[in-house]
C-alpha positions in Angstrom: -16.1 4.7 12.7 -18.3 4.7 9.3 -21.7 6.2 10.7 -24.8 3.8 8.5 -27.6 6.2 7.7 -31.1 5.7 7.7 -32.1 7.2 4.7 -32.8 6.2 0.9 -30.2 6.1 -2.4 -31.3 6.7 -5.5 -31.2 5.1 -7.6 -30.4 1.9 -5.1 -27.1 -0.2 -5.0 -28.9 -3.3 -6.6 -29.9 -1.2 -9.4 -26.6 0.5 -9.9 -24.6 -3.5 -9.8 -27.6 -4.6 -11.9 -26.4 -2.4 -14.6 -23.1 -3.6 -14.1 -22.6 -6.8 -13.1 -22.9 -7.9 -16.8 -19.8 -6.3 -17.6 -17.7 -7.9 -16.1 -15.6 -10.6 -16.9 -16.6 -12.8 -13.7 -20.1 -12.9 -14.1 -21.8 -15.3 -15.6 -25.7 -14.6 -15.3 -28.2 -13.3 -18.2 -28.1 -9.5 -18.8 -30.8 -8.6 -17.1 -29.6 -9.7 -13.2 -32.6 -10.8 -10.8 -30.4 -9.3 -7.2 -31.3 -9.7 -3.9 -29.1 -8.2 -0.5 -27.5 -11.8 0.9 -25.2 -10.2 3.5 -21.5 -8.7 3.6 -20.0 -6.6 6.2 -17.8 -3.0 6.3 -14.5 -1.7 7.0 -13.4 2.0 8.4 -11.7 4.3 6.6 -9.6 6.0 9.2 -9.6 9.0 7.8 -13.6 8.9 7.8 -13.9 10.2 4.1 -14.8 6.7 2.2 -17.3 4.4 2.5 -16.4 0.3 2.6 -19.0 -2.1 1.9 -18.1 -5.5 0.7 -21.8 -6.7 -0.8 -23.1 -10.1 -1.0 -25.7 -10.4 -4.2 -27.5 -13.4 -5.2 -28.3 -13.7 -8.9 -31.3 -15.6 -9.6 -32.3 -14.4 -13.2 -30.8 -17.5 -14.7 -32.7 -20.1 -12.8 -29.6 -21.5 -10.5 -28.7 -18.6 -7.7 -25.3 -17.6 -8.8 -23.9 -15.3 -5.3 -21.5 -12.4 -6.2 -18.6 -10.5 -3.5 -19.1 -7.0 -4.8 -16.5 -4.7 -2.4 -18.0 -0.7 -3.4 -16.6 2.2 -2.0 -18.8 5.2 -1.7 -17.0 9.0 -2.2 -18.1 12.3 -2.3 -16.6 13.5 -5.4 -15.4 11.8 -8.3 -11.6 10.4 -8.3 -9.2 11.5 -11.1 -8.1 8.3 -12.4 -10.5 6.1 -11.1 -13.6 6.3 -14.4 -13.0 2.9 -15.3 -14.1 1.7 -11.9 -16.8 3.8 -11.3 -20.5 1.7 -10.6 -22.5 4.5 -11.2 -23.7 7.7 -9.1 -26.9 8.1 -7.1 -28.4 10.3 -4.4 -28.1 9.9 -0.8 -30.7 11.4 1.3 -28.3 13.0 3.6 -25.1 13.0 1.9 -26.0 14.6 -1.1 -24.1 12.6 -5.0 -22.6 10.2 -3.6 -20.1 8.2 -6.8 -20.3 4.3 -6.3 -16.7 2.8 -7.2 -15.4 -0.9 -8.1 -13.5 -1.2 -4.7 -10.6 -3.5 -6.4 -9.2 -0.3 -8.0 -10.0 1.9 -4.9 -6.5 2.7 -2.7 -8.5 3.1 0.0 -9.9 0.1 0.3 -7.0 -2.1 -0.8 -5.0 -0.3 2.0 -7.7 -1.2 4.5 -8.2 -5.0 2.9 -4.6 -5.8 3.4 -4.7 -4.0 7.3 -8.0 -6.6 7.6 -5.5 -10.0 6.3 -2.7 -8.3 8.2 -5.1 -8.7 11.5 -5.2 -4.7 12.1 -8.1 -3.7 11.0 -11.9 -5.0 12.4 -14.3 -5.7 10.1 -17.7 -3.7 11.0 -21.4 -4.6 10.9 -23.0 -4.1 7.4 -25.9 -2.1 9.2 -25.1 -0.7 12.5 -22.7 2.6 13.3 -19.7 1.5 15.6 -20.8 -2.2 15.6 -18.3 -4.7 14.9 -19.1 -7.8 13.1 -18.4 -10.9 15.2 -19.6 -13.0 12.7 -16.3 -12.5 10.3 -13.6 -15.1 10.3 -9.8 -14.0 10.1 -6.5 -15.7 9.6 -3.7 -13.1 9.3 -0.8 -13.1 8.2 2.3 -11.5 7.4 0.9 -9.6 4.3 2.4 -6.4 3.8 0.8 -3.2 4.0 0.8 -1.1 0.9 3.8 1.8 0.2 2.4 5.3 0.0 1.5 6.3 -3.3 1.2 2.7 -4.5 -0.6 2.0 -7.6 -2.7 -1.1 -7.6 -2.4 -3.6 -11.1 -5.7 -4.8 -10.8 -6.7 -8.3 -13.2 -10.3 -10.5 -13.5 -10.4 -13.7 -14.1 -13.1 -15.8 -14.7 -13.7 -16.6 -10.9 -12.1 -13.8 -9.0 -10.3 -10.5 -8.9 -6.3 -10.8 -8.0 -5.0 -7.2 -6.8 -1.1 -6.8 -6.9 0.5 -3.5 -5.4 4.0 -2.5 -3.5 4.9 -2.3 -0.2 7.5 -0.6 1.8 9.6 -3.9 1.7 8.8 -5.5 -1.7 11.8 -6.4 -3.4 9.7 -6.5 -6.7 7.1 -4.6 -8.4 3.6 -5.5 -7.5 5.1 -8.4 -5.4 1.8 -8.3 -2.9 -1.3 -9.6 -3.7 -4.9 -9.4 -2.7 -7.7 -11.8 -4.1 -11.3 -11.1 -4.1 -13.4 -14.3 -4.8 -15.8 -13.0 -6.5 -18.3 -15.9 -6.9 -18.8 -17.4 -3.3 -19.7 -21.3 -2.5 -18.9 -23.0 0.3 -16.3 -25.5 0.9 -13.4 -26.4 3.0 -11.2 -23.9 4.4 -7.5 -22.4 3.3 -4.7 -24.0 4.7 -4.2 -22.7 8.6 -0.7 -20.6 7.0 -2.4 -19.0 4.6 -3.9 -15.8 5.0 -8.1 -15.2 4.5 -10.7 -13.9 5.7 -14.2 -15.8 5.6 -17.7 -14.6 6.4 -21.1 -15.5 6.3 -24.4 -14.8 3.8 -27.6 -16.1 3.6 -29.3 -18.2 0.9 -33.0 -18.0 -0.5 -34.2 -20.3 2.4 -32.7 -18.4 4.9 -29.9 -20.7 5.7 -26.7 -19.2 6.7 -23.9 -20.0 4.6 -19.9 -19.5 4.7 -17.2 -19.1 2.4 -14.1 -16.9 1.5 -14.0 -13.2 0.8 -10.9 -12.3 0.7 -7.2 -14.0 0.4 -3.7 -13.6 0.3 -2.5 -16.2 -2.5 
């Protein structure tokens, strides 16, 4: 189980996704994002090395509160291969550099996400050690966990993020997919056969809101 520190990061995770959040394709705020903390939860890594958050931001800078899924993994040392992804770097008071990564490119945490839509992993609380979060909705489904050594082709669109790798029984290349929905709203739920995962955040007022994370197209 991921142990949550109390402690400081410097610079913080807003102000890391503040510098990037405008490049990317999916966002659709001013350049110069206004972020607040609106919820999100964690997942393992079994091997205890990697950090898994998947962040819920709210962009107010451009008047209408635009709400972001931003999945990080936090490592130890940077990853050969994995530059274009990086967030940015910051200091952790009791980790030491700690190197902030786009989790849609992360093996790691694609390997976990598809264990979570599978209905073998259990998603943990965003703030407490060995905690986990009730609150998180799963359907599974017969998803199929990646092949070792996969490599992930990893696409934006203007909405979302659609994550295609291998698995042990894929007939064809990059024949699984992952999507991240990278702007969240509320609205009626996936068909009962499809897989996804839902969970909560909370708007300005306070009000709890829920809406899709993560799918299996």
């Amino acid at each position: 189980m991921a142990e949550i520190h109390e402690t400081t990061v410097t610079p913080g995770k807003l102000e890391l996704l503040a510098r990037w959040l405008p490049t990317r394709h999916w966002y659709i705020g001013v350049q110069a994002p206004a972020l607040t903390k609106s919820g999100g939860f964690r997942l393992d890594d079994p091997a205890g090395e990697v950090g898994i958050e998947l962040m819920v931001v709210t962009d107010t800078a451009g008047g209408d509160a635009v709400v972001y899924l931003v999945p990080m993994t936090y490592r130890g040392a940077p990853v050969e291969g994995l530059d274009h992804a990086l967030i940015g770097t910051a200091e952790h008071g009791v980790l030491g550099t700690r190197w902030f990564y786009d989790a849609a490119h992360d093996p790691v945490f694609i390997e976990q996400a598809a264990h979570l839509l599978a209905g073998k992993a259990t998603p943990q609380d965003q703030n407490t050690s060995d905690t986990p979060d009730l609150t998180v909705h799963l359907v599974p489904g017969d998803i199929l966990i990646p092949a070792p050594g996969f490599r992930p082709t990893v696409i934006d669109t203007d909405a979302h993020t659609d994550i295609a790798f291998d698995s042990d029984r894929s007939a064809n290349a990059g024949a699984e997919l992952i999507r991240l929905h990278r702007r969240l709203h509320t609205g009626p739920a996936l068909e009962r056969d499809r897989s996804h995962v839902d969970a909560l955040w909370s708007a300005a007022d306070g009000t709890q809101l829920r809406g899709i994370f993560l799918s299996a197209p």
